[in-house]
N, C-alpha and C positions, 0 to 999 in steps of 0.2 A: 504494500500500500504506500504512495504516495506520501510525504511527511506533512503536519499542516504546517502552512506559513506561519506565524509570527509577528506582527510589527511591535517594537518597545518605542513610547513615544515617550520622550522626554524634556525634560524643560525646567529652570525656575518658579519657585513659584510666582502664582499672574501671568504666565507667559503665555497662555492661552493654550492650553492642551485641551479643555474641554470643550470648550470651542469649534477647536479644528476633529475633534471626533466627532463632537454631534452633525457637523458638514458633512464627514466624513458617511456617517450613516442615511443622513437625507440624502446621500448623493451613492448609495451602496451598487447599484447597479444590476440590482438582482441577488448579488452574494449573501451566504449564512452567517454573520460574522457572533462574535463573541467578545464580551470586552471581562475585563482584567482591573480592577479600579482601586490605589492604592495611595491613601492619605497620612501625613503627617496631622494628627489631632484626632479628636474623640467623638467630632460630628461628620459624619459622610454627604459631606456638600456636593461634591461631584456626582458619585454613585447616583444621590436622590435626582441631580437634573437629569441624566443619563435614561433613571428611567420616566422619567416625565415624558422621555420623545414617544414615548409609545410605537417606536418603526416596526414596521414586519422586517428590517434587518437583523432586529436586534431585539427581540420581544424580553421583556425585564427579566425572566429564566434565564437567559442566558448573560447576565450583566453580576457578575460577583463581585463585591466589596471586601478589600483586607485595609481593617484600618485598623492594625497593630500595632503602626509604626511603620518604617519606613521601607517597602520591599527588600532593600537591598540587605538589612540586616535579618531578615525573617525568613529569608530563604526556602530554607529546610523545611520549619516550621507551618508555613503559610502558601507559600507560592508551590511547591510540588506537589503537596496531595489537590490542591484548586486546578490546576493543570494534569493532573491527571484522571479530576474526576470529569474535566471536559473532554479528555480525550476518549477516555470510555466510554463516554453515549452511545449508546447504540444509530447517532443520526448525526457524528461530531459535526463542531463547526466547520465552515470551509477555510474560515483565516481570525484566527484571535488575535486581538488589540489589547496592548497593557500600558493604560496608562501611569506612569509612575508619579510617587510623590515630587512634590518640585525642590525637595531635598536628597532624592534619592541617588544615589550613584547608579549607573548603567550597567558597570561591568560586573557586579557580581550577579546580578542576573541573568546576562549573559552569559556567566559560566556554568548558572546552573541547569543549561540546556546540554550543558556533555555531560549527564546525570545517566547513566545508559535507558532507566524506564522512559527518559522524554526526551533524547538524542535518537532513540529509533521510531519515534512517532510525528517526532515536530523538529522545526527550526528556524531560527528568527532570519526571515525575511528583510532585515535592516533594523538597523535604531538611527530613530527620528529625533536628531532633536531641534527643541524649538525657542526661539530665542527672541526675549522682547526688545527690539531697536532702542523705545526712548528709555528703557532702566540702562543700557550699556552705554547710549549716548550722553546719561546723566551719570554714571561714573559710577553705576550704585554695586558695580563686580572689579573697582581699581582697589588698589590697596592702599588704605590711608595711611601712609609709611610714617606719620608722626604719633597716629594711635597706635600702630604696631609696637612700635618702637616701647611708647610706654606700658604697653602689655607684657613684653617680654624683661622690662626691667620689673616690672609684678609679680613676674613667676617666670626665675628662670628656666623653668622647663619644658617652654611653652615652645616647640620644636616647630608651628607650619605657621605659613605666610594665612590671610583673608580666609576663612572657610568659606565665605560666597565665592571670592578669586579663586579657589580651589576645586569648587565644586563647578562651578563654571565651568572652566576649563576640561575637568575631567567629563562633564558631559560631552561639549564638543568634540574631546578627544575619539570618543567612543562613538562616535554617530558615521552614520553612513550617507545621510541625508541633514540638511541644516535649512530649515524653516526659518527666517528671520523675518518676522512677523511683526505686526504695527507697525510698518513702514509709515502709515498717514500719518503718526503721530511725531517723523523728524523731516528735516528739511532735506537737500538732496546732499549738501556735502556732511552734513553726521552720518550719513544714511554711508558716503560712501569709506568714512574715519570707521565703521560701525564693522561694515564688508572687509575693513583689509584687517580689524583686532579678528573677525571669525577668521581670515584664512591664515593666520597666523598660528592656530588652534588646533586646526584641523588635519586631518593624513592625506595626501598625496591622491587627489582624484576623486575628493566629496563635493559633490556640488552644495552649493547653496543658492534657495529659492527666496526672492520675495512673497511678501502676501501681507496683506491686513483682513483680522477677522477671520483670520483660518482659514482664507475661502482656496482651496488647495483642490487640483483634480484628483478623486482619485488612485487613477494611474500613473500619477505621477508619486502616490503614497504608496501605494500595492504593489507588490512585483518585482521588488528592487533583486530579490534572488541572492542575497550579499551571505547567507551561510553565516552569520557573523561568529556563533560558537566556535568556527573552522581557525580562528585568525583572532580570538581574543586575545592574547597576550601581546600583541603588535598594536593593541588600542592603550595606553602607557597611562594610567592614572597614575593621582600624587599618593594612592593608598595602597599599593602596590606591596608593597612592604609590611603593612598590619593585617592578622590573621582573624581579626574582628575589626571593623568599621560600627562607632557609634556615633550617636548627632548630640555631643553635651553640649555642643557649641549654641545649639537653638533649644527656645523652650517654646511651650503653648499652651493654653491653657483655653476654655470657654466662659464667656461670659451670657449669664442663662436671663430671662426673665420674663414676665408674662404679656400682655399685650403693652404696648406703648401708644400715645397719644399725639405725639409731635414729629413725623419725620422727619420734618428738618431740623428739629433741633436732634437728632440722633445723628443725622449725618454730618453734621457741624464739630459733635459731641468726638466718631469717630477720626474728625479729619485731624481735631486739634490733638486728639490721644496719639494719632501717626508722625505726625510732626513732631513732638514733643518727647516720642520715647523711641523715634527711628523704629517703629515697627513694619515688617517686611510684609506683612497679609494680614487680611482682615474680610471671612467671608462669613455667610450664613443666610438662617432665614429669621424676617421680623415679624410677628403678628402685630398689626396697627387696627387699632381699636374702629371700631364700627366698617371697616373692609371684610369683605368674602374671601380674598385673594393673599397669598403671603407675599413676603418681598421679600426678594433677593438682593443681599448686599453684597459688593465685590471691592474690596480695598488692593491695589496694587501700591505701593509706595503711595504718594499726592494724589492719587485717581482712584477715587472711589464710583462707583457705578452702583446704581438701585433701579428695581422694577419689580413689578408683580408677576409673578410667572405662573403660577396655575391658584387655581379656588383650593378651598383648604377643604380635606376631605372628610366626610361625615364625621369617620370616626376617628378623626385626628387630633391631636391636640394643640390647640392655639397658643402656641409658645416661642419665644426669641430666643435663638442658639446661637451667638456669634464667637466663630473661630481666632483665633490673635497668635498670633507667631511672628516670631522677632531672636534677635541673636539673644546667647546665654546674657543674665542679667537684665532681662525687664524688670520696671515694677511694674510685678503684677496688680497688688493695691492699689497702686495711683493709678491705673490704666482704668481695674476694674469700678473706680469712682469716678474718673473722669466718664466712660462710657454709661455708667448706672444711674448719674446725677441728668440724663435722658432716659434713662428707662426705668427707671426703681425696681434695678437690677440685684438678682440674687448670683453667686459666682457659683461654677463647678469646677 
């Protein structure tokens, strides 16, 4: 039998990975696909839009959520028996999609495709990754060499350069494909300062595609045939070296509470908490008092994005879940007051 394809799509987080799947899926073309959904945090933001689409590509059976943490550390654990119980269907998918956390490294899950039970059944098709233009053109993966500098007199044993610069990098290192994504949101020479830091990153013969909004054929996502398990060790992360990869560098936490009353002063609430404590995401869902419909909040750095995306269901419950993530050392307190003092907010 034929092995199934594979696509690993990866990205920081906000970079638009859910985005360019759910495109992905309105645009399936007929195909069975199957997605793979895997979060940094304790609410599944993603997963729940995913299945919102309701497509016959992708009927919500086939759409699994690991929000353990971050695939790449849960491997064993999480990502092998989920992949092999889709491979056992009796009707498998034709091509599974794994969207990974936007903190997650690539390559160890890449390698856990020479696993023999899912090297003789499956294999990744390429790793996608996808990269948002105006966080790179605003500096937000450089390395602040004078913060650095006094971290390392803090604790001298503080051995890597940026975990964002880090993580960055080893995504694009690992990719086969490079989505440089929100283009509309820089002008043409960031855009082109943006193109020469990607091909700086990248191995010898990856292309890189524009797009804004994910809107990607496709054919030009599917089919790439890159084998990548064949040639992992030739994709060179900065974690090469460690026999366990964890994330102490980031934390997260949720802030819970029940309907609110003022969306704007909530989105005010989270803009100045972003600003204020360098926090890297900020997503969820709001129940606002006297609506049918939830909202959807999306914090990437300064851009915050809100709408109502579906009616809230019978038997659901009317409640605000906002996700927050940010380097080690948030205050969580001051964040979860600054955001609470709009919602009369309880934390989790």
């Amino acid at each position: 039998m034929a092995k199934v394809p594979t696509t690993v799509i990866t990205g920081f987080l906000g970079a638009g990975k859910s985005t360019l799947i759910r495109h992905l899926l309105q645009n399936a073309k007929g195909r069975r696909l199957a997605l793979i959904i895997n979060e940094f945090g304790d609410v599944g933001v993603d997963g729940e839009l995913m299945k919102g689409c309701n497509d016959a590509a992708c009927p919500e059976d086939d759409i699994v959520e690991l929000a353990n943490g971050c695939i790449c550390c849960t491997v064993a654990d999480d990502f092998l028996p989920t992949m092999q119980k889709l491979l056992d269907r009796a009707d498998p998918p034709e091509h599974i999609i794994i969207e990974t956390s936007g903190l997650a490294l690539p390559k160890p899950l890449v390698k856990a495709f020479q696993w023999p039970d899912i090297r003789a059944r499956a294999t990744v098709d390429g790793v996608i990754a996808l990269i948002d233009a105006d966080a790179v053109a605003a500096g937000r993966f450089a390395t602040d060499e004078v913060a650095l500098a006094a971290a390392r007199a803090a604790d001298p044993n503080l051995d890597h350069d940026s975990p964002l610069e880090e993580l960055y990098e080893d995504q694009l290192a690992c990719a086969d494909l490079v989505i440089l994504n929100k283009t509309d949101l820089v002008d043409a020479d960031a855009l082109a300062t943006v193109q020469q830091s990607i091909d700086g990153e990248t191995r010898a013969g990856v292309r890189v595609i524009r797009a804004s909004h994910g809107a990607v054929d496709i054919g030009v996502l599917l089919g790439l045939g890159a084998g990548a398990e064949d040639d992992v060790d030739a994709r060179v992360s900065h974690h090469d070296s460690e026999e366990d990869h964890d994330h102490d560098d980031f934390d997260s936490f949720v802030v819970q509470a029940g309907e609110i009353g003022d969306t704007a002063a909530l989105i005010a609430a989270i803009g100045g908490a972003i600003e204020a404590h360098d926090i890297l995401r900020v997503k969820g869902f709001v129940a606002v008092a006297g609506k049918p419909a939830r909202l959807l909040v999306q914090g990437v750095g300064p851009r915050i994005q809100h709408h109502f995306d579906r009616a809230w269901k019978p038997d659901e419950a009317r409640r605000t879940q906002l996700v927050v993530i940010g380097q080690k050392g948030l205050d969580r307190a001051a964040i979860e007051t600054a955001i609470g003092a709009a919602t009369g907010a309880e934390t989790g």
